[in-house]
VOLUM-41038 format. One record per residue: residue number from 1; x negated, y negated, z of N, C-alpha, C in turn; residue in one letter. Coordinates in nm, 4 decimals, decimal comma, always signed. Atoms other than C-alpha are relative to their C-alpha. Example, Ala and Ser with C-alpha at 12.3 -4.5 7.8 and 13.67 -1.06 7.14 Angstrom:
% residues 2
<node resi="1" n_u="-0,0890" n_v="+0,1190" n_w="+0,0000" ca_u="-1,2300" ca_v="+0,4500" ca_w="+0,7800" c_u="-0,0900" c_v="-0,1200" c_w="+0,0000" resn="a"/>
<node resi="2" n_u="+0,0820" n_v="+0,1190" n_w="-0,0060" ca_u="-1,3670" ca_v="+0,1060" ca_w="+0,7140" c_u="+0,0770" c_v="-0,1090" c_w="+0,0730" resn="s"/>
This chain:
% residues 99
<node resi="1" n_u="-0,0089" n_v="+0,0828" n_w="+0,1189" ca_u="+3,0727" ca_v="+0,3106" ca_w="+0,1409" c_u="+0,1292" c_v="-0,0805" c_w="+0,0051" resn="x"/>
<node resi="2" n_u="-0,1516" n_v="+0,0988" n_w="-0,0055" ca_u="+3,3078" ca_v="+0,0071" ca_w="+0,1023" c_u="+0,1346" c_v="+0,0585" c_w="-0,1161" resn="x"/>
<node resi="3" n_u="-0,0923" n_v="-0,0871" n_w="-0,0163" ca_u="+3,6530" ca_v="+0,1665" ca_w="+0,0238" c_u="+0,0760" c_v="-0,1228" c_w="-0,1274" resn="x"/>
<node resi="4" n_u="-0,0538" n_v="+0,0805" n_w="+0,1342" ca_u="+3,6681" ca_v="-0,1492" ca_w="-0,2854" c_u="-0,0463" c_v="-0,0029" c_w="-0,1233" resn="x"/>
<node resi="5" n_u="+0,0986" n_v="+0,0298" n_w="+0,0784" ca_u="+3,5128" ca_v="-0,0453" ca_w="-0,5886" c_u="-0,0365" c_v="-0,1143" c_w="-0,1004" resn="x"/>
<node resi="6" n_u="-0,0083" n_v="+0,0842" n_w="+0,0338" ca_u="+3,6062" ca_v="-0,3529" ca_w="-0,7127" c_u="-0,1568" c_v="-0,1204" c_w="+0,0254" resn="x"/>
<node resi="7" n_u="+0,1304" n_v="+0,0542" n_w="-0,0655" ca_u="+3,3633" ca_v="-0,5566" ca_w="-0,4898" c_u="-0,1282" c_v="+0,0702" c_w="-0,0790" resn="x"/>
<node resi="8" n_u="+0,1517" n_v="-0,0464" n_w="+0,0885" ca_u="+3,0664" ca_v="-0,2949" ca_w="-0,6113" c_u="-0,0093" c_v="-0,0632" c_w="-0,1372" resn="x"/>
<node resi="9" n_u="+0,0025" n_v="+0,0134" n_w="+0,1405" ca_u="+3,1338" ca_v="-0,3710" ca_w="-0,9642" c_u="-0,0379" c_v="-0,1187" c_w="-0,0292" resn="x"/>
<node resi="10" n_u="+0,0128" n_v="+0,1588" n_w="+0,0173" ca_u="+3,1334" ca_v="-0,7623" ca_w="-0,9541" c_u="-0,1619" c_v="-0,0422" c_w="+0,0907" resn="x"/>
<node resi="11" n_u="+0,1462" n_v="+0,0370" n_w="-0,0126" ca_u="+2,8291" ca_v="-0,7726" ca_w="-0,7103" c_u="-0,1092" c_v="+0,0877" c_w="-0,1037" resn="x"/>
<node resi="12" n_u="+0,0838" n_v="-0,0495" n_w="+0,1157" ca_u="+2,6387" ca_v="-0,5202" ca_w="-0,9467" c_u="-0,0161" c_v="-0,1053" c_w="-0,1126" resn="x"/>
<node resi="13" n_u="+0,0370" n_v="+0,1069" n_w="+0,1027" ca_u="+2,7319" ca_v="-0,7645" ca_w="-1,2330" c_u="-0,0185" c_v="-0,1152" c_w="-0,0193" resn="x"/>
<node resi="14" n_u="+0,0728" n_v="+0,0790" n_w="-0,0416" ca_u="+2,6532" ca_v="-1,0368" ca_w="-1,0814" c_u="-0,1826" c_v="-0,0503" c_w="-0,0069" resn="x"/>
<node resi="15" n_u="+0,1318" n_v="-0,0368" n_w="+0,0000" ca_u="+2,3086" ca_v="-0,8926" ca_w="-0,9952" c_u="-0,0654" c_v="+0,0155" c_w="-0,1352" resn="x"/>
<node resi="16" n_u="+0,0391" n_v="-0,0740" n_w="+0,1406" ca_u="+2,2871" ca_v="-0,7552" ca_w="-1,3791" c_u="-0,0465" c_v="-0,1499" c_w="-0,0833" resn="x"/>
<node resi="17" n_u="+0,0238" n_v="+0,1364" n_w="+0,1197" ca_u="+2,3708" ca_v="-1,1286" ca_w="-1,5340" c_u="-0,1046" c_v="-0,0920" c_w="+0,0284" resn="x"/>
<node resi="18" n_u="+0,1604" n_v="+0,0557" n_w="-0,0471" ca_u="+2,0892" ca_v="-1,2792" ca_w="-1,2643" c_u="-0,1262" c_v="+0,0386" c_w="-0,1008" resn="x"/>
<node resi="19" n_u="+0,0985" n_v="-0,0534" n_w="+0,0987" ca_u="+1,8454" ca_v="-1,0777" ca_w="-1,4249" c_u="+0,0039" c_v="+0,0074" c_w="-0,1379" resn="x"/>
<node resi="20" n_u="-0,0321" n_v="+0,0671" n_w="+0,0914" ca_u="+1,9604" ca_v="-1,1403" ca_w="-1,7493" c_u="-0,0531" c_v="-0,1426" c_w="-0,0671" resn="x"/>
<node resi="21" n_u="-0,0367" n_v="+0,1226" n_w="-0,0011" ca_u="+1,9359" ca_v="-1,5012" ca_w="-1,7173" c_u="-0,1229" c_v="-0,0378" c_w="+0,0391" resn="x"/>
<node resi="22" n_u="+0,1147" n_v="+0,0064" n_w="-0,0266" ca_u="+1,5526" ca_v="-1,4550" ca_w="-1,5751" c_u="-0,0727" c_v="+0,0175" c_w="-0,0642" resn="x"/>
<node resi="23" n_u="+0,0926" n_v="-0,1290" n_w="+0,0747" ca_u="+1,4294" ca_v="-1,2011" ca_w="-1,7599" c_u="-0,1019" c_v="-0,0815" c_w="-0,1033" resn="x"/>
<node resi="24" n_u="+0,0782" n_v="+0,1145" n_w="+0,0749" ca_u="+1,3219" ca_v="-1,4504" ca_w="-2,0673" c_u="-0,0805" c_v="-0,1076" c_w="+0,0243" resn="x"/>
<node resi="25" n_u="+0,0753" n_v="+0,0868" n_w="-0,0900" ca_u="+1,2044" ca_v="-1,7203" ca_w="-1,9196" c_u="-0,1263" c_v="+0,0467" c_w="+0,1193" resn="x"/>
<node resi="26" n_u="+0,0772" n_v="-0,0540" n_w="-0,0407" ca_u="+1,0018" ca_v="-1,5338" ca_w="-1,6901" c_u="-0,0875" c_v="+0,0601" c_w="-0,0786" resn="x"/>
<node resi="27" n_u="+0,1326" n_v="-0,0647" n_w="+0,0879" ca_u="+0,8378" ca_v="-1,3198" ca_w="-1,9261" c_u="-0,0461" c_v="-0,0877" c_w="-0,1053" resn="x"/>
<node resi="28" n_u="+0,0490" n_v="+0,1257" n_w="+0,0798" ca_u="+0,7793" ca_v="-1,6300" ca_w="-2,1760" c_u="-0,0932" c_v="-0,0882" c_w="+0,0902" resn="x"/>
<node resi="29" n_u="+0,0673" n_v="+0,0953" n_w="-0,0479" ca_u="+0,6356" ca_v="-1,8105" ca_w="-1,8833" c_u="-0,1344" c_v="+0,0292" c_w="+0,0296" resn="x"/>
<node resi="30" n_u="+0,0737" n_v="-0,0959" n_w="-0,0544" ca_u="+0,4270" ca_v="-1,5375" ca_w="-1,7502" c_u="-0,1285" c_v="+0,0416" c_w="-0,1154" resn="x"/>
<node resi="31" n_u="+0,1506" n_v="-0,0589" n_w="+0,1111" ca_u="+0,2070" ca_v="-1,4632" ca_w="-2,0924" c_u="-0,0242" c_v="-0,1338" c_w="-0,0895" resn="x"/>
<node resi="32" n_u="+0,0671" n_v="+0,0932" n_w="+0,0456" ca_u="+0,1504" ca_v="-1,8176" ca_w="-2,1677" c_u="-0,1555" c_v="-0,0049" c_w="+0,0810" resn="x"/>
<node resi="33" n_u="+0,1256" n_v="+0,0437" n_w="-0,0428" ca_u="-0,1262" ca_v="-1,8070" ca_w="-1,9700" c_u="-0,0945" c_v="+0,0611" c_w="-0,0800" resn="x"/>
<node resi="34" n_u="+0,0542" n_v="-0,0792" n_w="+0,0546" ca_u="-0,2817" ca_v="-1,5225" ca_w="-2,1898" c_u="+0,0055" c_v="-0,0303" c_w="-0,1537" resn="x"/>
<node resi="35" n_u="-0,0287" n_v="-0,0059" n_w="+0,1064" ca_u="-0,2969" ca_v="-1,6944" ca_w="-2,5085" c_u="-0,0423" c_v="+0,1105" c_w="-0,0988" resn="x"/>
<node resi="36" n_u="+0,0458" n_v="-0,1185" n_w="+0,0928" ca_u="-0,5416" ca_v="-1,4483" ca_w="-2,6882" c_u="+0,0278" c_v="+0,1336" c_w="-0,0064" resn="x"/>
<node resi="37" n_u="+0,0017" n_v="-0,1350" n_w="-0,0412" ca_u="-0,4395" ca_v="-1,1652" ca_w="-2,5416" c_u="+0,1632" c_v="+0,0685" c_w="+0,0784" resn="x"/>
<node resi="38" n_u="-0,1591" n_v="-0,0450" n_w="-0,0611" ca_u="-0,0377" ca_v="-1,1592" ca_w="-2,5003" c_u="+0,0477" c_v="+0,1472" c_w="-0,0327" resn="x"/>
<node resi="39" n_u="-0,0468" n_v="-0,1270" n_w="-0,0255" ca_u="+0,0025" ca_v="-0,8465" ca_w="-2,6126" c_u="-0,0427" c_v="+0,1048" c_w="+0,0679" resn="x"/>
<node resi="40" n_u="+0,0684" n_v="-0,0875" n_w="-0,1244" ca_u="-0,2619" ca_v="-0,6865" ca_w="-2,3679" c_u="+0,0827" c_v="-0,0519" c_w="+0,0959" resn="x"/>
<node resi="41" n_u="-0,0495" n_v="+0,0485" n_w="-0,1102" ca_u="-0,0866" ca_v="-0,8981" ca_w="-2,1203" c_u="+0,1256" c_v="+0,0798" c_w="+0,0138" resn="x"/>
<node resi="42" n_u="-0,1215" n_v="+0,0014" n_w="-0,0197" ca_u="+0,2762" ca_v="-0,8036" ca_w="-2,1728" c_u="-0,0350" c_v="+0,1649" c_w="+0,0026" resn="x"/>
<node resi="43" n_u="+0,1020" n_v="-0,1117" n_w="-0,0369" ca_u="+0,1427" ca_v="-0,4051" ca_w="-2,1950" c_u="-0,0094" c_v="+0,0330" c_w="+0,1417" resn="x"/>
<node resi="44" n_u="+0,0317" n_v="+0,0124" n_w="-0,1182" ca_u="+0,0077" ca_v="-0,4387" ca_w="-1,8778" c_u="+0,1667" c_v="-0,0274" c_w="+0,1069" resn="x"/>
<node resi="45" n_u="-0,1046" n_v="+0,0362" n_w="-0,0860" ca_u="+0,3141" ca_v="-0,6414" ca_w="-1,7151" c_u="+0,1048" c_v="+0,1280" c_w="-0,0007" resn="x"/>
<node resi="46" n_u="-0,1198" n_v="-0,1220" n_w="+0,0188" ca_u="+0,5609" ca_v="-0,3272" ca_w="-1,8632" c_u="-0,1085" c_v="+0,1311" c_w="+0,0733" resn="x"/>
<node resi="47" n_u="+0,0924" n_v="-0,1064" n_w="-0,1130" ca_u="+0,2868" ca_v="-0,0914" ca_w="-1,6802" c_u="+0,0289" c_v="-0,0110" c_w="+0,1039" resn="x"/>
<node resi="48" n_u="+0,0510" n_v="+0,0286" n_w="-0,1316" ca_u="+0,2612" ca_v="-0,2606" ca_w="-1,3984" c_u="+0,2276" c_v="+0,0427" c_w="+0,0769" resn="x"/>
<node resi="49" n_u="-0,1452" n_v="-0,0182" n_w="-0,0854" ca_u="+0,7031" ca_v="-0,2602" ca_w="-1,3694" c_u="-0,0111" c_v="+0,1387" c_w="-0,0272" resn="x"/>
<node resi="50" n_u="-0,0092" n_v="-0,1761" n_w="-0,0107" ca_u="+0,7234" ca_v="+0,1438" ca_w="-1,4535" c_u="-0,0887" c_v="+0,0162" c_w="+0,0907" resn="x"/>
<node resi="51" n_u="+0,0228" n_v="-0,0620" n_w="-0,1885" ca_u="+0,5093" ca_v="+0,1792" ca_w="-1,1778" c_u="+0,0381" c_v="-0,0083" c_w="+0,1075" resn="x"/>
<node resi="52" n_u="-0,0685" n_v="+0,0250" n_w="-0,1171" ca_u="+0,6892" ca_v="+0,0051" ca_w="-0,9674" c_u="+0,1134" c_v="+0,1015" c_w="+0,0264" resn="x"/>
<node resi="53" n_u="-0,0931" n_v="-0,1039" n_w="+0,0031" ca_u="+1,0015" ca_v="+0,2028" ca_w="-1,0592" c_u="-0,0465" c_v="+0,1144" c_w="+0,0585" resn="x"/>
<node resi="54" n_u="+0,0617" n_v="-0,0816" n_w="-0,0559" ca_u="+0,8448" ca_v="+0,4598" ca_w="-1,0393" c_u="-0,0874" c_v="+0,0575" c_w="+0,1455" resn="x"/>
<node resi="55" n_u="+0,0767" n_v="-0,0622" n_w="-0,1437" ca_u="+0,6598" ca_v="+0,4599" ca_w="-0,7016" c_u="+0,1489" c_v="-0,0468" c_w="+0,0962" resn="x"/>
<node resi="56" n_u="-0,1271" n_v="+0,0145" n_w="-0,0843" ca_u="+1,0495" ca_v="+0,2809" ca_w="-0,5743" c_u="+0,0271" c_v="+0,1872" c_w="+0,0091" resn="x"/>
<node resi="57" n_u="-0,0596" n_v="-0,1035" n_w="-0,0248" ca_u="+1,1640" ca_v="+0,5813" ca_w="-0,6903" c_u="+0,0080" c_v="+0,1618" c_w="+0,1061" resn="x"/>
<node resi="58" n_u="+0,1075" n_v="-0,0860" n_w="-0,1134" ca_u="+0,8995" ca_v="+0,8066" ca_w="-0,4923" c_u="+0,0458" c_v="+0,0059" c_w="+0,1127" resn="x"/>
<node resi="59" n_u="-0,0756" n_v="+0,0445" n_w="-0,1121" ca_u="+0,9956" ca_v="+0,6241" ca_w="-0,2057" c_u="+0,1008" c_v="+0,0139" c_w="+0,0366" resn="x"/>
<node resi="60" n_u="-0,1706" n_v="-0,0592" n_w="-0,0400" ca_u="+1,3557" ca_v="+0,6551" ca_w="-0,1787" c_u="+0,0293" c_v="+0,1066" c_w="+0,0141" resn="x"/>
<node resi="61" n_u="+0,0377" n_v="-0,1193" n_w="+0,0043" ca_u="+1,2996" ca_v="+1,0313" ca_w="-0,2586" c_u="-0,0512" c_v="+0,0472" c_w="+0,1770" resn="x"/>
<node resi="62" n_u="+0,1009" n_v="-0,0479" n_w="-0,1121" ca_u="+1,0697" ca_v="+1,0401" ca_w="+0,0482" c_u="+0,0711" c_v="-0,0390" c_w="+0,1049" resn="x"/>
<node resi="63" n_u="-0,0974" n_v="+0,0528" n_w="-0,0058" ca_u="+1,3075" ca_v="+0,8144" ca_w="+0,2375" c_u="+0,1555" c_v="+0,0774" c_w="+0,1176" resn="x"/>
<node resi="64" n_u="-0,1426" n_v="-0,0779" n_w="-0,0899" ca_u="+1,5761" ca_v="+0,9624" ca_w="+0,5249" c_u="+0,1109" c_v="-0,0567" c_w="-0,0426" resn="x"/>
<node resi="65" n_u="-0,0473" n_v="+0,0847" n_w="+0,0249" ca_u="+1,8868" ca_v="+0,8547" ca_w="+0,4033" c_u="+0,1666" c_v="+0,0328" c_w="+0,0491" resn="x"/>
<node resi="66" n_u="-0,1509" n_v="+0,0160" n_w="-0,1048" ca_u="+2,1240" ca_v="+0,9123" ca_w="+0,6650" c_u="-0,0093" c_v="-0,0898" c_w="+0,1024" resn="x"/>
<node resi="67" n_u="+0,0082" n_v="+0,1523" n_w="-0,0851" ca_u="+2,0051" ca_v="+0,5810" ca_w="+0,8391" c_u="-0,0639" c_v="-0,1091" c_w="-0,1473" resn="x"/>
<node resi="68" n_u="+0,0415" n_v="+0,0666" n_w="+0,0507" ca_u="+1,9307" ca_v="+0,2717" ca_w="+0,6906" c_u="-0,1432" c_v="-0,0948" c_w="+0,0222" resn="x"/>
<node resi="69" n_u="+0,1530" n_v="+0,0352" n_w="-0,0637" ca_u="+1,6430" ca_v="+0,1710" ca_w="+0,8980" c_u="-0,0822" c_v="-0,0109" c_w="-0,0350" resn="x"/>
<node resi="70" n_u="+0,1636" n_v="-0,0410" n_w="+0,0249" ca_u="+1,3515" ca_v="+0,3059" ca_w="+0,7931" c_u="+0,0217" c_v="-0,0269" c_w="-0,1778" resn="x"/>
<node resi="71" n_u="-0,0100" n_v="+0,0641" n_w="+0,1256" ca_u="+1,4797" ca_v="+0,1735" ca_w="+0,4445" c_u="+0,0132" c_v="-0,1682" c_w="-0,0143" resn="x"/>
<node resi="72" n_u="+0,0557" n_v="+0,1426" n_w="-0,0195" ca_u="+1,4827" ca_v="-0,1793" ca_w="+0,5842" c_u="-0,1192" c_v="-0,0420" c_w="+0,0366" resn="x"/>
<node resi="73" n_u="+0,1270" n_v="+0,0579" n_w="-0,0295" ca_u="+1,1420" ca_v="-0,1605" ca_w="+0,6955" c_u="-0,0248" c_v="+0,0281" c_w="-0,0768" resn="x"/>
<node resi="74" n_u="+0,0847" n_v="+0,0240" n_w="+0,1851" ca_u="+0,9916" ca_v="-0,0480" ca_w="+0,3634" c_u="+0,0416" c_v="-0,1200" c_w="-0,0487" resn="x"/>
<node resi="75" n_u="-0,0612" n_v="+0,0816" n_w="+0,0882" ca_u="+1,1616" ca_v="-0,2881" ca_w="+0,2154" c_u="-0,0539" c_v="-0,1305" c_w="+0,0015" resn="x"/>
<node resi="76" n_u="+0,0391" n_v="+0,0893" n_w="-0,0573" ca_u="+1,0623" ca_v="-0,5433" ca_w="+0,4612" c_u="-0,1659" c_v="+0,0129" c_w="-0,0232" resn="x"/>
<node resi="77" n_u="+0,1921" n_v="-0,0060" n_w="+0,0295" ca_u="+0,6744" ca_v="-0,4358" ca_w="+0,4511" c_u="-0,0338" c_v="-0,0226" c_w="-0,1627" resn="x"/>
<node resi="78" n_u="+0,0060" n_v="+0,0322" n_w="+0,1092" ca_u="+0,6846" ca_v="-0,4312" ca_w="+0,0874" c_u="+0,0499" c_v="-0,1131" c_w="-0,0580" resn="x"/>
<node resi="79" n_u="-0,0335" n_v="+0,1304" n_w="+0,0002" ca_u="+0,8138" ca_v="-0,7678" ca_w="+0,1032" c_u="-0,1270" c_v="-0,0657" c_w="-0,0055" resn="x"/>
<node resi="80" n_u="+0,1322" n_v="+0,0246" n_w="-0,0294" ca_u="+0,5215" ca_v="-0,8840" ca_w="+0,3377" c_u="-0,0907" c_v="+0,0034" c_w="-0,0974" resn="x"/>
<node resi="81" n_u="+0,1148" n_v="-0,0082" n_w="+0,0773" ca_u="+0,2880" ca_v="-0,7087" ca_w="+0,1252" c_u="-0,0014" c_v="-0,1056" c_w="-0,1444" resn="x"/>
<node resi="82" n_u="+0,0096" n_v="+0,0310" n_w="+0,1425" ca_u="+0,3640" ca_v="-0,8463" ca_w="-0,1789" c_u="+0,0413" c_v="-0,1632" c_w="-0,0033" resn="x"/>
<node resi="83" n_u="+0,0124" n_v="+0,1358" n_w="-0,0357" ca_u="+0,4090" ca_v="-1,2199" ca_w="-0,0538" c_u="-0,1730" c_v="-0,0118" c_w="+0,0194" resn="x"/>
<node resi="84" n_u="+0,1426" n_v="+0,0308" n_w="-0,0587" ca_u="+0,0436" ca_v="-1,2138" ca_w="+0,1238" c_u="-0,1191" c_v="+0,0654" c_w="-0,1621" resn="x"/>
<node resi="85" n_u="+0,0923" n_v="+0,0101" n_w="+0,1377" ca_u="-0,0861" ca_v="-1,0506" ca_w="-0,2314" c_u="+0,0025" c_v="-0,1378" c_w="-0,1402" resn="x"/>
<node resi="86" n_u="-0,0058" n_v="+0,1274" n_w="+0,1087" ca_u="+0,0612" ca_v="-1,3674" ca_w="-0,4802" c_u="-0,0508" c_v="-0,1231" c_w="+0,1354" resn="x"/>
<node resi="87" n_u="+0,0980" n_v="+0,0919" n_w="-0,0361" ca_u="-0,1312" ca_v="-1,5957" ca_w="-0,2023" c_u="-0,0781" c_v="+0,0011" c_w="-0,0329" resn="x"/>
<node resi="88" n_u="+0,1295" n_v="-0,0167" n_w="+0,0707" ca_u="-0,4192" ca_v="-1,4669" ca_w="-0,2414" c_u="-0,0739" c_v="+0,0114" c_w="-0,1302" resn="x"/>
<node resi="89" n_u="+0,0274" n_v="+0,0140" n_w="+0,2021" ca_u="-0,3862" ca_v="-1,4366" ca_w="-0,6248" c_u="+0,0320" c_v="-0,1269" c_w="-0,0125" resn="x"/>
<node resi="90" n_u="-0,0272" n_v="+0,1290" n_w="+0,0091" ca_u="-0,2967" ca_v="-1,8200" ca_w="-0,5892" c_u="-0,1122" c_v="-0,0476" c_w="+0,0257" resn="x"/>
<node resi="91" n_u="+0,1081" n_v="+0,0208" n_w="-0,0712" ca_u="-0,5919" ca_v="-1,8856" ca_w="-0,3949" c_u="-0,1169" c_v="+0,0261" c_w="-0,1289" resn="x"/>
<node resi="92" n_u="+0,0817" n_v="-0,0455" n_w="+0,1088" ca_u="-0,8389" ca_v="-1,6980" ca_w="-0,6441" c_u="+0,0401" c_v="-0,0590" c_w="-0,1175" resn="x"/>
<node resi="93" n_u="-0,0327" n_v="+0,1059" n_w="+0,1270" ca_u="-0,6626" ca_v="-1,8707" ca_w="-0,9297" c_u="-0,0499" c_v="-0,1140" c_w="+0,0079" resn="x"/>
<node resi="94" n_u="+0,1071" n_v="+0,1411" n_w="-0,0722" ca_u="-0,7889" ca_v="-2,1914" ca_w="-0,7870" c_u="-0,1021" c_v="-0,0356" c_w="-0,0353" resn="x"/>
<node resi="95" n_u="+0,1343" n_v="-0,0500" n_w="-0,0200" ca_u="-1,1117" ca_v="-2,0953" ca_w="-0,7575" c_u="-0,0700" c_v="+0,0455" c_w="-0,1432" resn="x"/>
<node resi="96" n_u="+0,0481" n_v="-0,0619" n_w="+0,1343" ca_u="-1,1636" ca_v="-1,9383" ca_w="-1,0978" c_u="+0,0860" c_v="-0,1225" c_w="-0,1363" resn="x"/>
<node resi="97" n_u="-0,0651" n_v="+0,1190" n_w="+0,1036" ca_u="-0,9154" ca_v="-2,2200" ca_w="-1,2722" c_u="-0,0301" c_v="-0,0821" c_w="-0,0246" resn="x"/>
<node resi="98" n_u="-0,0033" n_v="+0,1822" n_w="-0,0844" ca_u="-1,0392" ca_v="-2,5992" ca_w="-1,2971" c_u="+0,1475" c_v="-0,0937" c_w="-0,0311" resn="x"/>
<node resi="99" n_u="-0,1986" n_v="+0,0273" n_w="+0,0214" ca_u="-0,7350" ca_v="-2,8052" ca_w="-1,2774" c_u="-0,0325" c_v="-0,1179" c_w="-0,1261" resn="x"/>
């Protein structure tokens, strides 16, 4: 571990005020599409992040963590994955949308 806890503190709050500064806008942008049904929508979206947490958490648990390796390839595959799934939910939007 870097030997500045200084550094940790400022990139953490860095990271904290990003998300901050998203958070609204994203979730305002995200349940316009659902006019009738924003509060099934938003529901869902807070489901869908506690699972995520939740299965991160799994993961890291499961996780060797006296290398960093095999925590850059999850990381990296769960990247992948989850790029090649909002294509294909782009794609099907398309398809089911008219413009």
């Amino acid at each position: 571990a870097p030997s500045f806890p200084l550094i940790i503190v400022i990139a953490v709050g860095l990271y904290i005020f990003g998300a901050a500064v998203i958070w609204g806008p994203s979730n305002s942008r995200a349940l316009q599409r659902f006019e009738d049904a924003r509060g099934a929508a938003s529901a869902v979206r807070i489901f869908l992040l506690t699972a995520s947490c939740g299965l991160g958490g799994l993961a890291g648990s499961l996780l060797d963590a006296s290398s960093l390796i095999p925590l850059a390839l999850f990381l990296l595959a769960t990247t992948i994955a989850c790029g090649i799934i909002f294509q294909k939910m782009k794609k099907l939007e398309s398809q089911w949308i008219p413009s």
